[in-house]
C-alpha positions in Angstrom: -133.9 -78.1 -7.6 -137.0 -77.9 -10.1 -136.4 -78.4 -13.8 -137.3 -74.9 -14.5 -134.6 -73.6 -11.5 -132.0 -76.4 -13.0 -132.4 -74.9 -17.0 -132.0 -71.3 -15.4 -128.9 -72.5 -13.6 -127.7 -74.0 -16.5 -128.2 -71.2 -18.8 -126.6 -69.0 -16.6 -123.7 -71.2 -16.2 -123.3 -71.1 -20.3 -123.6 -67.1 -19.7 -120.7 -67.0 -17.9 -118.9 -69.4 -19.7 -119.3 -67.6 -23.1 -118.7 -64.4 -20.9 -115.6 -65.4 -19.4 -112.9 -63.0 -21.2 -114.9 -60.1 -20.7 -115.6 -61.2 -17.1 -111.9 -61.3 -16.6 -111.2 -58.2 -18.2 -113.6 -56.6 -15.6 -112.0 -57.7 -13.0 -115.2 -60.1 -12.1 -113.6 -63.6 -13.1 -114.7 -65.4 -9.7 -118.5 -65.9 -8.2 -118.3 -63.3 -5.6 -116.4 -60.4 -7.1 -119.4 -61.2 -9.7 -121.9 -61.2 -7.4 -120.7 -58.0 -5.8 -121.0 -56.5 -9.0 -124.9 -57.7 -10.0 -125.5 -55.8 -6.5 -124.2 -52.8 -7.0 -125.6 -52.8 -10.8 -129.3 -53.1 -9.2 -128.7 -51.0 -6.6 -127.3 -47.9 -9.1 -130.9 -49.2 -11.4 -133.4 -48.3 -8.7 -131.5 -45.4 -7.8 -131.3 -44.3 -11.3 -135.3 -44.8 -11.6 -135.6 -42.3 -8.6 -133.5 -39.8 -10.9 -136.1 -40.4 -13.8 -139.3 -40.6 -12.1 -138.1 -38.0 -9.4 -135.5 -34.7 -11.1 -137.3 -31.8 -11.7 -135.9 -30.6 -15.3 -136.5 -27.2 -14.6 -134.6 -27.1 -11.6 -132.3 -29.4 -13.2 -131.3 -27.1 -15.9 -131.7 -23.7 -13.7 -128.7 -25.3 -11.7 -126.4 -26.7 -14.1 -126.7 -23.4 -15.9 -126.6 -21.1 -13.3 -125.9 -17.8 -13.9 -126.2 -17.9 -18.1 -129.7 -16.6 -17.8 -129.2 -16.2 -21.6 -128.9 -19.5 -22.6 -131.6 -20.9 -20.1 -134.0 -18.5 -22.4 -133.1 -20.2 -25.5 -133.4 -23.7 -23.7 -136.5 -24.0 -21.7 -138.9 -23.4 -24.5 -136.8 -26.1 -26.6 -136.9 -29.2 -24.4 -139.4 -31.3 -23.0 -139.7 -30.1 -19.3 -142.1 -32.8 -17.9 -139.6 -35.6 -17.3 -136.4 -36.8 -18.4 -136.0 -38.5 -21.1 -133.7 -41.3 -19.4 -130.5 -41.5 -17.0 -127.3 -43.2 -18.6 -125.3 -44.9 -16.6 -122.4 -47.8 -17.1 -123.0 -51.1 -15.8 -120.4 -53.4 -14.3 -121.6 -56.6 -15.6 -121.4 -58.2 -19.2 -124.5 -57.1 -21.0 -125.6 -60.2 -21.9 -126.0 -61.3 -17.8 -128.0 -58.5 -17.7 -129.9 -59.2 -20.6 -130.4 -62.7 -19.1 -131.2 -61.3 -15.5 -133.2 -58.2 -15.8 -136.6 -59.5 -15.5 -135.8 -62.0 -12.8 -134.9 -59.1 -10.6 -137.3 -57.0 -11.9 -139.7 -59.4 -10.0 -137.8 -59.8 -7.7 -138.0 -56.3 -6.2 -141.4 -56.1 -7.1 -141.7 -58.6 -4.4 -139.6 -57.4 -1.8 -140.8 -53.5 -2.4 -144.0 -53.8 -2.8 -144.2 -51.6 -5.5 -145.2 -52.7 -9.4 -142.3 -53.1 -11.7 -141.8 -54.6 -14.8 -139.9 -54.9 -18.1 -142.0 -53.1 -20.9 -139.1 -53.6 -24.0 -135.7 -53.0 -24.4 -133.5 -52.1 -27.4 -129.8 -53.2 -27.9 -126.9 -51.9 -30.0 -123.5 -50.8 -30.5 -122.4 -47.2 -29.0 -121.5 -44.7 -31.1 -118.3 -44.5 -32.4 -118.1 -41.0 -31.2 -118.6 -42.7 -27.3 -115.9 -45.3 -28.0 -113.6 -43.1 -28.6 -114.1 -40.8 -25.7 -114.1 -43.7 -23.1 -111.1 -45.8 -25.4 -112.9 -49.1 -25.3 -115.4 -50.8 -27.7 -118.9 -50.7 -25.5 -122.6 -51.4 -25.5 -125.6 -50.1 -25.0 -129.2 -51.0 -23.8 -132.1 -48.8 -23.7 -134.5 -50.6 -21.0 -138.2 -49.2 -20.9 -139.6 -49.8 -17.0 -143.5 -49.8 -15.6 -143.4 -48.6 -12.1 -146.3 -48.1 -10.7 -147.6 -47.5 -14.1 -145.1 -44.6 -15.0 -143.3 -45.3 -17.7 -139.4 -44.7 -17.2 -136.1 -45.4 -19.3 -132.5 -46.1 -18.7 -129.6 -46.4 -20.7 -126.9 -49.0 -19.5 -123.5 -49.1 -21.0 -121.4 -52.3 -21.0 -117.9 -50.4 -21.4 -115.3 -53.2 -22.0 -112.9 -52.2 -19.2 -111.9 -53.3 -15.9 -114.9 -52.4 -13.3 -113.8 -50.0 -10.6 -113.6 -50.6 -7.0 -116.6 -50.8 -5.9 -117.8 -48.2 -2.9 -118.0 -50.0 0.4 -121.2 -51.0 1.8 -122.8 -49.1 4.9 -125.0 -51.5 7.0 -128.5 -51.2 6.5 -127.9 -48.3 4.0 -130.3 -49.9 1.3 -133.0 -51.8 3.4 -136.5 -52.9 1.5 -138.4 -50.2 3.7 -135.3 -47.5 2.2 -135.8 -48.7 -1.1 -139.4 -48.1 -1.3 -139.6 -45.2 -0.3 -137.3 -43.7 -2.4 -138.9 -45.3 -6.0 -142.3 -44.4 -4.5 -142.1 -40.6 -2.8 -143.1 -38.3 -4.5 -139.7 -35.7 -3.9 -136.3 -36.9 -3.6 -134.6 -37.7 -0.4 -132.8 -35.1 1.7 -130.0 -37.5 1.5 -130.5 -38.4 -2.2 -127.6 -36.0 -3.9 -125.4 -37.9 -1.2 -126.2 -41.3 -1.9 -125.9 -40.7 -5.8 -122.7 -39.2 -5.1 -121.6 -42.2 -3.5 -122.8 -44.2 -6.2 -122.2 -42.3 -8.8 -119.3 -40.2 -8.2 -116.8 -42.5 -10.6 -119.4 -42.8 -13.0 -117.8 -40.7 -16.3 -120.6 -41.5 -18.5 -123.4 -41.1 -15.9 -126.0 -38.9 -17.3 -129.4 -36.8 -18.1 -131.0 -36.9 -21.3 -133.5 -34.0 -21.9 -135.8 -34.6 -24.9 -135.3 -32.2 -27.9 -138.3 -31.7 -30.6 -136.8 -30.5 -33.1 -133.4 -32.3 -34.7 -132.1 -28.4 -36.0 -132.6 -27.5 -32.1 -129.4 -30.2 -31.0 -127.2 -28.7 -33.6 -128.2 -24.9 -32.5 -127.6 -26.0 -29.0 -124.2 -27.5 -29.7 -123.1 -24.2 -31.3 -124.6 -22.8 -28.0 -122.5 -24.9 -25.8 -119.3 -24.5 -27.8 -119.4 -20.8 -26.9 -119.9 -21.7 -23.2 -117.1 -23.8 -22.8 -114.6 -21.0 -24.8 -115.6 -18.2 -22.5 -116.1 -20.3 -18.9 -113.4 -23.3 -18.3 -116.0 -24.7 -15.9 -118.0 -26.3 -19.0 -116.9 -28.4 -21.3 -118.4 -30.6 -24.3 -118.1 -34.3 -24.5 -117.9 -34.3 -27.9 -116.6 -31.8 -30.7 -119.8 -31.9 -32.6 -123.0 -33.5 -32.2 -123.1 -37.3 -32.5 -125.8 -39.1 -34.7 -125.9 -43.3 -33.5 -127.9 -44.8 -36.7 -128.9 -48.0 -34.4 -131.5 -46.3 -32.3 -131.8 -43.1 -34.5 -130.6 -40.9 -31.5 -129.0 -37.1 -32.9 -127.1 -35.3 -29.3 -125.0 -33.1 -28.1 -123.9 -33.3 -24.4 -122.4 -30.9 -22.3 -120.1 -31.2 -18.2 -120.4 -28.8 -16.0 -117.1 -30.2 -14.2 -117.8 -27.7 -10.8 -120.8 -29.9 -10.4 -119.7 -33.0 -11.9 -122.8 -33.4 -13.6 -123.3 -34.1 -17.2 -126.1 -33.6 -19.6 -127.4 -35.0 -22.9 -129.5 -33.0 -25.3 -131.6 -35.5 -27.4 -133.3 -36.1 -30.3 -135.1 -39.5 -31.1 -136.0 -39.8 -34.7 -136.9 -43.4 -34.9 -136.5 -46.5 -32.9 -136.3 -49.7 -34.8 
């Protein structure tokens, strides 16, 4: 072992030493259960960068809203429709393993896809309080900009201090290099790609689309919007009973479920980011 490979391993060590409540907590005390969990983090982040680089927001919002052609024409002119803004997602692993990981596997799949990824910057910082209490555990949040390919793409990861769920099982050959690939590189989404998320992502509460908002007024008109949605059709609901303003990015949203589609989205506006 080189002395660069022995610090790593010794850091790492420490990680999970310092870690090693939370770990428990999660249900990830031992090396493999661990291990298992890194896998299927990495696997839900390059999926996740499909979503970003990949969902059509227009078609994203003309299904989750369909048939409230009224409120699609107050929201299309009101959002950025060129690209999501990111895709939240919870993260099985203590955030500060993933802190300490990221850019190793970054590279790492840069080398085994083929395909130019890196770390641009990240930001760290408490959840709301308003997302504490709706998943009744203290959690984290990192905000994690990505190159790929030169596009610029974001994801939020939530360390939710609870016990990690059982994990879906593994099909053979599912996620080859080749599979991988194509999916962060093509220019549509998979047939299949709804399926696979689903799989991933089906016991996911907090997994989610942010669509950028210009203006700050807009969220609160929206959420005013929404609340009249959810008291005429039981199929929608909000996640929050007003709009939710986290000082430590300068974030201001309201999101919404559609619970038929188990799908939920985040209505965003970002007026700073220290």
């Amino acid at each position: 072992m080189t002395g660069a490979n022995y610090e790593k391993a010794l850091q790492f060590r420490t990680l999970l030493k310092s870690n090693r409540e939370l770990l428990q907590q999660k249900n990830s005390a031992n090396p493999a259960s661990l291990l298992e969990l890194i896998k299927s983090d990495y696997e839900k982040v390059l999926l996740a960068l499909t979503e970003v680089r990949g969902r059509n927001v227009p078609a994203l919002l003309q299904s989750f809203f369909e048939g409230h052609d009224g409120l699609l024409q107050l929201l299309l002119p009101a959002v950025n429709l060129q690209k999501l803004f990111h895709v939240g997602l919870e993260i099985y692993e203590p955030m500060d393993l993933v802190v300490d990981g990221f850019e190793h596997w970054s590279c790492r799949f840069e080398q085994l896809l083929g395909v130019e990824i890196q770390v641009l910057r990240s930001l760290r910082f408490p959840a709301s309080a308003a997302f504490q209490k709706r998943v009744r555990a203290s959690a984290e949040i990192m905000r994690i900009w990505m190159g790929v390919e030169g596009q610029e793409l974001m994801l939020e990861l939530f360390d939710i201090h609870r016990p990690a769920p059982q994990l879906p099982s593994r099909l053979p050959g599912q996620f080859s290099v080749l599979d991988l690939r194509k999916r962060l590189v093509a220019p549509d989404l998979a047939p299949d790609h709804d399926q696979i998320l689903q799989r991933y992502f089906g016991g996911d509460s907090i997994w989610h689309y942010a669509i950028a908002v210009q203006e700050r007024q807009t969220v609160t008109m929206l959420q005013v919007a929404f609340e009249q949605l959810a008291s005429q059709n039981s199929s929608f609901r909000l996640a929050y009973p007003a709009c939710v303003y986290n000082p430590h990015d300068g974030s201001y949203h309201t999101k919404i479920i559609n619970q038929n589609k188990r799908l939920e989205l985040e209505f965003v506006n970002q007026c700073h980011v220290r």
